[in-house]
TORPA-353719 format. One record per residue: x, y, z of N, C-alpha, C, O in turn; residue in three letters. Coordinates in pm, whole numbers, plus 50000, padded with zeros to 5 digits. Layout:
N
XYZXYZXYZXYZALA ...
//
This chain:
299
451538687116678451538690916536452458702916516452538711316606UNK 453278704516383454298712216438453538725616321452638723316241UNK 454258739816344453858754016304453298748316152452078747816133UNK 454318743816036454158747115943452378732915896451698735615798UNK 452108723615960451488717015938450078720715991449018718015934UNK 450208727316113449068736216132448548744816047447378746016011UNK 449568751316014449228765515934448898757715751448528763415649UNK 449238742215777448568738815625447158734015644446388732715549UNK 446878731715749445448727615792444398738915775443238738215736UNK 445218750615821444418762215843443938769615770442798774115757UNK 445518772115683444908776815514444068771415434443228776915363UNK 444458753915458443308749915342441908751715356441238754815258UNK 441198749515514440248754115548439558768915526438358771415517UNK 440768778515519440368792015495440038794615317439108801215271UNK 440918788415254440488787815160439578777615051439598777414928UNK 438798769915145438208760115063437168762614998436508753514947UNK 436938771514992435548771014844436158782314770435278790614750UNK 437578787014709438178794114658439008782214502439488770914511UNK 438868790514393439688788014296441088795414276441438804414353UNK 441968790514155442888801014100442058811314006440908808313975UNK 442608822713965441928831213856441548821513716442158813913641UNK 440448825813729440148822913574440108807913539439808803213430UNK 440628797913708440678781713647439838775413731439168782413807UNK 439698759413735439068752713824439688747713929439168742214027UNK 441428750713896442178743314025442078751014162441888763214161UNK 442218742414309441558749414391442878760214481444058758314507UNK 442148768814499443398782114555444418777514653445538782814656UNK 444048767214737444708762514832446468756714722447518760014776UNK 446558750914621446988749214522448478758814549449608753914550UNK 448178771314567449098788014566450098788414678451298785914690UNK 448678794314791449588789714927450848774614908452078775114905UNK 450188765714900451048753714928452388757114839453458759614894UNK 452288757114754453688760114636454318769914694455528769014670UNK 453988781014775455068794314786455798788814945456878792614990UNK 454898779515007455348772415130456458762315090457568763415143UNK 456258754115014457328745814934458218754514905459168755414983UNK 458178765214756459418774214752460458780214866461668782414873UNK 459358781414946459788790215067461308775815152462538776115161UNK 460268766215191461058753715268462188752215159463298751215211UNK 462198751815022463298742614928464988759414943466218758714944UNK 464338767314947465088778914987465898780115140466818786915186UNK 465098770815182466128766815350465448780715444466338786415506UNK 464338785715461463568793015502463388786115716463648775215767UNK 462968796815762462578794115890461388784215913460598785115819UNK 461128778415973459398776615981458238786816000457118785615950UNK 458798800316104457768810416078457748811515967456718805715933UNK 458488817315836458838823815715458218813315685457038816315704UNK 458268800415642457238789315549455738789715598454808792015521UNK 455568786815754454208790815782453408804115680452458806015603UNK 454518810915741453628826815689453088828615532452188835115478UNK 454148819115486453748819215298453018811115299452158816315227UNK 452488798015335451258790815321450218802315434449218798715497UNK 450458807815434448888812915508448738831515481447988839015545UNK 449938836415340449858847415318448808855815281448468866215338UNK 448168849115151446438852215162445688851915236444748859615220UNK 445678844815332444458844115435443608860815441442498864515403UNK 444578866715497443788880615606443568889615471442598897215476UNK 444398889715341443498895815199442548886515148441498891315105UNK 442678876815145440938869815038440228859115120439758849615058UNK 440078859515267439158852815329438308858615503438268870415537UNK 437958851815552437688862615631438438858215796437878860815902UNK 439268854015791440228854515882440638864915941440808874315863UNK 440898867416063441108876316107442578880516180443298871316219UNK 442998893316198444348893016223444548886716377445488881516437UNK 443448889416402443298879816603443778867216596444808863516653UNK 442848858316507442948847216488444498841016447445108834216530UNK 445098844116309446388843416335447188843816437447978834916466UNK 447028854916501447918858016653447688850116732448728847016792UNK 446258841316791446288834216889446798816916801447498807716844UNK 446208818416692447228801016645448768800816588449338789916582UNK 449518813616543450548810316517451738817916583452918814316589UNK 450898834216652452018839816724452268855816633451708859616530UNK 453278862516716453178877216676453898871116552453088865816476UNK 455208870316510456378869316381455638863216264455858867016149UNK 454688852816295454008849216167452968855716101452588852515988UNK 452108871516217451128876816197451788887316107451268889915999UNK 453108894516155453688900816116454218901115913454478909215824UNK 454138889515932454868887215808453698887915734453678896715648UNK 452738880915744451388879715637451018892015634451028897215523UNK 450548901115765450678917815688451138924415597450658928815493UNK 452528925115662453668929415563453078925415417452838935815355UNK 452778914415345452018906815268450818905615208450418898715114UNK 450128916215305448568917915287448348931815222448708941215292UNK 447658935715065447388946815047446558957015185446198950315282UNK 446388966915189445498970315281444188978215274443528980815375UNK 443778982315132443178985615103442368978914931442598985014827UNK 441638968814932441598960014884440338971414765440138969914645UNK 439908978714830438798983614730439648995414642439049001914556UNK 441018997614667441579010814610441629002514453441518990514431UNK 441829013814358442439010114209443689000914198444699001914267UNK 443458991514099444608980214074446148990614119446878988414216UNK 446349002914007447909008114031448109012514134449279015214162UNK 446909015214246447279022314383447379014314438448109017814530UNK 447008999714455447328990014557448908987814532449788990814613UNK 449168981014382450488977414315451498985314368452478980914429UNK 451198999214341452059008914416452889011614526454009016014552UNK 451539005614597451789007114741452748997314773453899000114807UNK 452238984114761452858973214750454688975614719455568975214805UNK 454848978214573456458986414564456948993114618458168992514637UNK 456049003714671456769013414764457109007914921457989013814985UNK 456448997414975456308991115080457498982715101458318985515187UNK 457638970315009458538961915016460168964214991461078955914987UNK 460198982214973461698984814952462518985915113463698985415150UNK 461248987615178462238988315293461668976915425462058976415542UNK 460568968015351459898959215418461538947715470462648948215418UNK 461088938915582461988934515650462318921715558461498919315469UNK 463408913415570463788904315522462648895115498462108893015390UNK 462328889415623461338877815615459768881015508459178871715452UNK 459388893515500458558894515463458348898215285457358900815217UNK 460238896315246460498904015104460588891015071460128890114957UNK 461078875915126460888863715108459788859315048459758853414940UNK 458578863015140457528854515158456768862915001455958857714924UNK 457248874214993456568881614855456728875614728455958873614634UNK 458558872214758459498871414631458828855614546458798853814424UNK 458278843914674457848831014701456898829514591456888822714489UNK 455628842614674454308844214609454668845414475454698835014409UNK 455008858214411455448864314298456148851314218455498844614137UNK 457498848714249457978834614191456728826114178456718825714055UNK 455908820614206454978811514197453998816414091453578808414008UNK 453598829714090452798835214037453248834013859452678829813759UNK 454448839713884455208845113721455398829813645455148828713525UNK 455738821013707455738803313665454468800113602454338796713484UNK 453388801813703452458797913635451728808013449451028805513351UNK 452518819213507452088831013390452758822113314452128815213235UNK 453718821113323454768813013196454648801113159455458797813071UNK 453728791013202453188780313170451848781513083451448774412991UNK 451358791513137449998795313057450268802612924449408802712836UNK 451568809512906452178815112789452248806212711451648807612604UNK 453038793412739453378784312634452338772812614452618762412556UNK 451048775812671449638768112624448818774612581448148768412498UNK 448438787612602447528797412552447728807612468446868815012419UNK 448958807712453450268819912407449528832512451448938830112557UNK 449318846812404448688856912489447308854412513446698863812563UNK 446848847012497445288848912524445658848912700444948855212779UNK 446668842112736446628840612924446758854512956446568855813077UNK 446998865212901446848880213003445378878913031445158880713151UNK 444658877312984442828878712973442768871813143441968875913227UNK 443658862013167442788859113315443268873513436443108873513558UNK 443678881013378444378895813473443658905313482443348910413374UNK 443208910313585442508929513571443048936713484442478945713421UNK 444668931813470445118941713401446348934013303447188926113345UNK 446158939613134447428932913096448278929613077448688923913178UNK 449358929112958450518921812956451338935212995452288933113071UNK 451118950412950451608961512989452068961613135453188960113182UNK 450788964013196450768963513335451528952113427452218951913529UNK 451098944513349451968931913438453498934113442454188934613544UNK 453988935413297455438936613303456078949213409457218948513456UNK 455148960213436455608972413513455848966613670456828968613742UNK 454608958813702454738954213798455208943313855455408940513974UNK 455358937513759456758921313805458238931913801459088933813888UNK 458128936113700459758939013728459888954313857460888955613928UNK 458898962513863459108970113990459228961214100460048963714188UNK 458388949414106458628940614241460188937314228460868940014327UNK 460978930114087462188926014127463258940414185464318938214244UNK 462728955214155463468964414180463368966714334464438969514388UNK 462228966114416461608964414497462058959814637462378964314747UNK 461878945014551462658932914614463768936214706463898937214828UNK 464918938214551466238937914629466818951414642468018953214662UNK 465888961314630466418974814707467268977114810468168985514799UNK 467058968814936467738968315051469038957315046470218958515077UNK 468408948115003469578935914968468738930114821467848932314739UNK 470218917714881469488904114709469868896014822470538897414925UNK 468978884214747468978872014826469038860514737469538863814629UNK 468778851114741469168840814625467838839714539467938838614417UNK 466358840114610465558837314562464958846714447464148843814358UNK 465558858114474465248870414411465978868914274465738876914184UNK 467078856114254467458856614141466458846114044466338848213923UNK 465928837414099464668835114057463788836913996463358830413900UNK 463268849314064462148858914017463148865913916462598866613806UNK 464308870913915464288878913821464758871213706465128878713617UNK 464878857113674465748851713556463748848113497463448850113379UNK 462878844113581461498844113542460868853613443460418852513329UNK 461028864513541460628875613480461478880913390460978891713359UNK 462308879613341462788885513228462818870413078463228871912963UNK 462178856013146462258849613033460558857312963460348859312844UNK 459858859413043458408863213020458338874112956457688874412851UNK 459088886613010458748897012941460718903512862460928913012786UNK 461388897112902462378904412805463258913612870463298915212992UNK 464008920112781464398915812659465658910312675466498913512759UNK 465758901312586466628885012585468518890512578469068898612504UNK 468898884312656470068886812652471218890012511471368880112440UNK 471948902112471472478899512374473268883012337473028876212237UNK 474288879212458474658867612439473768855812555473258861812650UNK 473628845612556472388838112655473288836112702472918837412819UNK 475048831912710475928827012820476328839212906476858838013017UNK 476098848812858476698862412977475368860513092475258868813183UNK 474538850613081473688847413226474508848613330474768857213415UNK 474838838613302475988837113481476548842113509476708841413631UNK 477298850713446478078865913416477648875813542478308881713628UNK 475908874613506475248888313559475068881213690475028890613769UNK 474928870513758475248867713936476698858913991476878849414067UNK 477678868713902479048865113934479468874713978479698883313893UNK 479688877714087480408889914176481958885514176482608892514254UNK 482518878314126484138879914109483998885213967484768894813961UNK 483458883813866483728885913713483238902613803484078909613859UNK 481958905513796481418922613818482458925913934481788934413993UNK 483158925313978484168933814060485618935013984486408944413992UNK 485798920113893486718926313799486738931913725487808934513672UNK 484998939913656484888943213562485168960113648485798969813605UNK 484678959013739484898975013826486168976513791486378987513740UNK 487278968213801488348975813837489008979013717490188981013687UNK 487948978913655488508986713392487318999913422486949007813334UNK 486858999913564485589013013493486289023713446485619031513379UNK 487459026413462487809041513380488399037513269488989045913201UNK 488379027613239488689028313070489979025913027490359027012910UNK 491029020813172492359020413136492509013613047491639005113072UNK 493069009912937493848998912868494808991312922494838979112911UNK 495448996412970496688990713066495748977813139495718966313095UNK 495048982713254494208975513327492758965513244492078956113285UNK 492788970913151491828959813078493028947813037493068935913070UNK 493888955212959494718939912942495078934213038494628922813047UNK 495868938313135496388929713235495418917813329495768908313399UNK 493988923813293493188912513342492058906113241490878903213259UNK 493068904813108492518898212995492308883613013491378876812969UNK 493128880513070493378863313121492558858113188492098846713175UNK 492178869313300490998865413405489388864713310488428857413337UNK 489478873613210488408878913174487878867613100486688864613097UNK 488968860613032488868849512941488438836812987487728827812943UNK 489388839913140488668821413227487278825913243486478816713230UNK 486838836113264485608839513277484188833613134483008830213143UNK 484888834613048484258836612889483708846012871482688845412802UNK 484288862812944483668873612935484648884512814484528896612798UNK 485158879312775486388893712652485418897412595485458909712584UNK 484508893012550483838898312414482608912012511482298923512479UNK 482158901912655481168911612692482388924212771482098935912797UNK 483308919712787483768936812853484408943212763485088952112814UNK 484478942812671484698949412510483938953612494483968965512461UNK 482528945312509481248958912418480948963712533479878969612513UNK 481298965212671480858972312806482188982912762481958993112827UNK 483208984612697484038997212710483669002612583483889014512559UNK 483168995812508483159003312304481849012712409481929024912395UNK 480749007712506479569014012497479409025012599478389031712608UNK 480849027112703480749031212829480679045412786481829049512803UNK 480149052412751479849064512642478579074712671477609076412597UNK 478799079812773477449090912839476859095512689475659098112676UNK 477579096112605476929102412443476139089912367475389094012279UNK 476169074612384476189062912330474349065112292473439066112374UNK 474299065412153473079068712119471749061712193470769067612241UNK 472009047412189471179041612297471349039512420470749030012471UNK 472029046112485472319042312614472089059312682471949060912803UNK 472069067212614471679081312646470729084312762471089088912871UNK 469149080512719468579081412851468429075512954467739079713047UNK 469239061412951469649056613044470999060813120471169057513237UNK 471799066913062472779075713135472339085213228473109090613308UNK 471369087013223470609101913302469979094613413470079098313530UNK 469519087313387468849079713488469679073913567469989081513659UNK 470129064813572470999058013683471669064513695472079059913801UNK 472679078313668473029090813750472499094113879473089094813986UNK 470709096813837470079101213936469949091514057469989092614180UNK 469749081113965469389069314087470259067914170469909065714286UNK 471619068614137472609063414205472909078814321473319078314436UNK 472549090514247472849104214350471859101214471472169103714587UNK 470549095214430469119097114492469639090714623469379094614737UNK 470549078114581470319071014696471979068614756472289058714822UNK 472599075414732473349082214853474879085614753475599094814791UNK 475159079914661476779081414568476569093414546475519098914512UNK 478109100114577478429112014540479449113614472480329106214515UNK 479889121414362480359122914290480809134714277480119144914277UNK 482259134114262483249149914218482779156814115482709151114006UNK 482379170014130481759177214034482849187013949482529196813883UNK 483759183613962485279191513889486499182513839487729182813838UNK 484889169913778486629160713696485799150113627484789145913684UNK 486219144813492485529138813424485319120513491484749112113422UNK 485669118413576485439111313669484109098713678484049086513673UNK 483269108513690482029103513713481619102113596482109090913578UNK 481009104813481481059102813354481429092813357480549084313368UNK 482609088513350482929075413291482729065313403482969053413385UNK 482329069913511482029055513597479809051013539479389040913482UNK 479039062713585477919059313519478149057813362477129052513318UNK 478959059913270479189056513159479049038813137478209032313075UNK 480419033913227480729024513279479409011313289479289000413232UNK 478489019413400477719010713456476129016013377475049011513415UNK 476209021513314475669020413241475349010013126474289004813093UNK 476539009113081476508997812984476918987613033476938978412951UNK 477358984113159477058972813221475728963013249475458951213226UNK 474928976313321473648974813280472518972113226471408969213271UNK 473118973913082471838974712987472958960612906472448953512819UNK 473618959512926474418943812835474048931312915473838920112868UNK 474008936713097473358922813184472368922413178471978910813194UNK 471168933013151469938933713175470148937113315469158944513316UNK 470578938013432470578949513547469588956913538469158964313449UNK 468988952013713467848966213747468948972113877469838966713943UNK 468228988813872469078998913892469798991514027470998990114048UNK 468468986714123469478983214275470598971614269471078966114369UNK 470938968614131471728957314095473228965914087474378962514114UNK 472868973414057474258982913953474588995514105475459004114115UNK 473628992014192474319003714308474508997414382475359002314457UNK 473998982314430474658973414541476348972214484477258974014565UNK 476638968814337477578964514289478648978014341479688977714407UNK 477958988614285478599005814320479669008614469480809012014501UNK 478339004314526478539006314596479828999414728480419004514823UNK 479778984214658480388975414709482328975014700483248971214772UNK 482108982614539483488984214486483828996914564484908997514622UNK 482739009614569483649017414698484349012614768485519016214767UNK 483919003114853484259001114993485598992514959486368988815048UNK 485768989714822486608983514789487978991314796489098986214809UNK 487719002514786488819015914709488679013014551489289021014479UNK 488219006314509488349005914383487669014114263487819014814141UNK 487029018514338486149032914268486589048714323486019058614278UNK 
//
């Protein structure tokens, strides 16, 4: 019998007298779907095992032994990684932890989260368009809370990297909670790394260099969005103000440095600023990108 068919035997057993929140369908239901997501993503077999059997060691009484002697150290590993650890703390101190955990948690185990979460936010969004809000009510906590914590997970997520699945979760989570793209075709826009590296190379505002790659911008169907990314690239830009301050910091926090004797920098967080807030960009989106065009020379 091979890893991942065991580990569906095992879960279902671990979870058989378990529901979903608030329904009659049976929990085993969860696991199986983030194991599917996981396999349709081209995943390892540990990494699929581990997502059908991620709940186990939080909501049953399985033990971390037990895992280890049926599936091995890499699959025990991962369902940890996976497992709150303090199940009696307050909803925001677990959540917390959880965010603070998975920024530097290992590949396999930001997968098996991204799986869960993707599975999770689908079904939120199915229950949206049958219950309309009455579906926060099946949550400890509501539609507030939820949105802090789906989208800290997508910040989370891809702190260290992005991966494909993570675009997933984040096109999910932002149909659920917002806010909706100024144009709906600049989608593809925002996971096009040839359009966002050509858009790097206008961050200072040349004209010269905006036209000369007007042509490109156009096969793109982007003129109109890197027009309102230069009308807005504006550290003063009434709405874009306290977000100028912020992804400053973010971007100093986590390692960009910047010449402090030339208007320079300004107009690059200017720049990506309103890059930002026109893609809908979370911050580790706009410093992988940052960061990437360094290495480019192009910043």
């Amino acid at each position: 019998m091979s890893l991942i068919d065991r580990a569906i035997e095992f879960s279902a057993y671990a979870h058989r007298e378990q529901t979903r929140n608030g329904t009659e369908i049976p929990y085993i239901s969860h696991p199986f779907a983030v194991g599917l997501i996981l396999q349709q993503a081209g995943c390892t077999e540990d990494v699929i095992a581990a997502g059908i059997l991620h709940d186990t060691l939080e909501d049953t009484t399985v033990t971390a032994h037990q895992l280890l002697a049926e599936f091995g150290p890499v699959v025990l590993e991962i369902v940890e990684g996976c497992s709150e650890p303090d199940k009696d703390a307050a909803w925001e101190d677990r959540k917390q932890h959880t965010l603070h955990f998975l920024k530097e948690a290992p590949l396999s185990v930001r997968l098996v989260a991204c799986a869960d979460k993707l599975h999770n936010i689908r079904s939120v969004n199915r229950d949206l368009a049958k219950y309309s809000e009455y579906a926060w009510t099946r949550f400890k906590r509501g539609r507030a809370s939820q949105q802090w914590y789906f989208t800290g997970l997508v910040e989370s997520l891809g702190y260290a990297s992005r991966f494909p699945l993570l675009d997933e979760l984040e096109d999910e989570v932002e149909e659920v909670f917002g806010p909706p793209l100024e144009f709906p075709e600049w989608k593809a826009l925002r996971k096009n790394q040839k359009f966002i590296d050509l858009a790097f190379e206008t961050a200072y505002g040349d004209k010269a260099k905006i036209e000369e790659r007007e042509p490109k911008f156009r096969h793109f169907g982007a003129s109109e969005l890197i027009k309102r990314i230069h009308e807005r690239a504006d550290p003063l830009h009434p709405e874009y103000n306290e977000d100028f301050d912020e992804l400053a910091e973010y971007l100093q926090r986590r390692g960009i440095e910047f010449q402090s004797n030339s208007e320079g920098p300004e107009i690059l967080i200017g720049f990506s600023t309103a890059l930002k807030r026109l893609l809908n960009l979370y911050p580790h989106e706009v410093y992988h990108h940052f960061k990437r065009n360094l290495k480019r020379g192009i910043l």
